[in-house]
N, C-alpha and C positions, 0 to 999 in steps of 0.2 A: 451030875448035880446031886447034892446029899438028899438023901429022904429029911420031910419037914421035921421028924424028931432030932434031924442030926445037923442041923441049924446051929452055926451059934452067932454068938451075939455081933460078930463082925460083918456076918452073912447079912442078917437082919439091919444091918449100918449101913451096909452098904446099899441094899436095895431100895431102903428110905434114901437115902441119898438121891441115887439116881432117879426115883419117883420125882422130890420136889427141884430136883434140875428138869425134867422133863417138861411138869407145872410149871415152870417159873417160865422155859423158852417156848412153852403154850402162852402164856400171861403176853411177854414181849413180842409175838409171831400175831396179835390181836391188829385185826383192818384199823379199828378205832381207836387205838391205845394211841392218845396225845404223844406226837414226839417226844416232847420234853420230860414224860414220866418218864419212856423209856430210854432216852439219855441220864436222867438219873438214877435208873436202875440198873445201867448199865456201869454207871462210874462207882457205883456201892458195890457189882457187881467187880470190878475190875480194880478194886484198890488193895493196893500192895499188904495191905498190913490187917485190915478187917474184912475186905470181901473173901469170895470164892476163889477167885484166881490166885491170891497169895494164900490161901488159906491149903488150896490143890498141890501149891507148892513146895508148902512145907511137910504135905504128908507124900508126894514123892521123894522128898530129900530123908524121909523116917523109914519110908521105902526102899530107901538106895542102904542107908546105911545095915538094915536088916541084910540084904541081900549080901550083902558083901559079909556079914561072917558067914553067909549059908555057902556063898562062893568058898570062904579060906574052908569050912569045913567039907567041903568038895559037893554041899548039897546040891550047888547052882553050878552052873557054867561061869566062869568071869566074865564072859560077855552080856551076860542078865545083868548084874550089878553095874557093869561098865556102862551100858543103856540106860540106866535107872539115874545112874550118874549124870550122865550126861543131859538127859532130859529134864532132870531135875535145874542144872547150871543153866539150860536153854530156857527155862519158864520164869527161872529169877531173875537172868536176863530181858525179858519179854514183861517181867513185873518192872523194870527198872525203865524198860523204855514207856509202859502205859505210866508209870507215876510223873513223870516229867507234864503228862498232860491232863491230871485227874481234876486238879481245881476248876481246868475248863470245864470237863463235863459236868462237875457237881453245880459251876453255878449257872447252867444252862436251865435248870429243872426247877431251879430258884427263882429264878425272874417271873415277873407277873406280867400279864399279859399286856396291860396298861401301860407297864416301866420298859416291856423289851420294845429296843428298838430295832427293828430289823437290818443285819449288818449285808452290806453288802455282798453278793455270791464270790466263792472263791476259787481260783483254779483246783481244781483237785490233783495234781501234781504237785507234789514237796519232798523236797530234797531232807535226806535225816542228814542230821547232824550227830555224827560220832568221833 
């Protein structure tokens, strides 16, 4: 780990980062946090294009692509890049199967207490469709 004088600004990005993810899944891990908050902070949380998950995703895919000239210039291994790669296709995917279902969660957090009407319980067994 660098001495704090040899920090740089990425170092310090990143440790912020994972502080307020740590906060945030402290915030949602709450006995009393209303469902419904945290289904809507889960769907902000989980949207393709403005949350974290798609936002994770595209700095793996910035990730992948660095890697891979560190790979052609022999810095890396091909198989770092090829994983980076790959992980990166896997979470886009995994953004593409949560956006199918974002509208539900957002207007889950939206309904008033008064207006929701309680839906019947559902099997928890579902078949994906692909």
């Amino acid at each position: 780990m660098p001495r704090p004088e040899q920090r740089t600004y990425a170092d310090s990005l990143t440790n912020e980062v994972g502080r307020q993810l740590s906060r945030f899944t402290e915030y949602l891990a709450q006995p009393g946090l209303p469902p419904e908050a945290a289904t809507q902070a889960l769907a902000r949380i989980l949207d393709p294009h403005e949350g974290i998950l798609g936002r994770l995703t595209g700095l793996v895919a910035v990730g992948s692509v660095h890697a891979k000239q560190q790979a052609e210039d022999g810095a890396l291994p091909a198989e770092v890049w090829l994983a980076l790669g790959r992980a990166a296709n896997d979470l886009n995917t995994i953004c593409g199967d949560l956006d199918e279902h974002h509208d539900a969660l957002s207007h889950i957090g939206t309904r008033t207490a008064m207006a929701a009407k309680p839906s019947a319980p559902a099997p928890l067994v579902v078949r994906r469709s692909r």
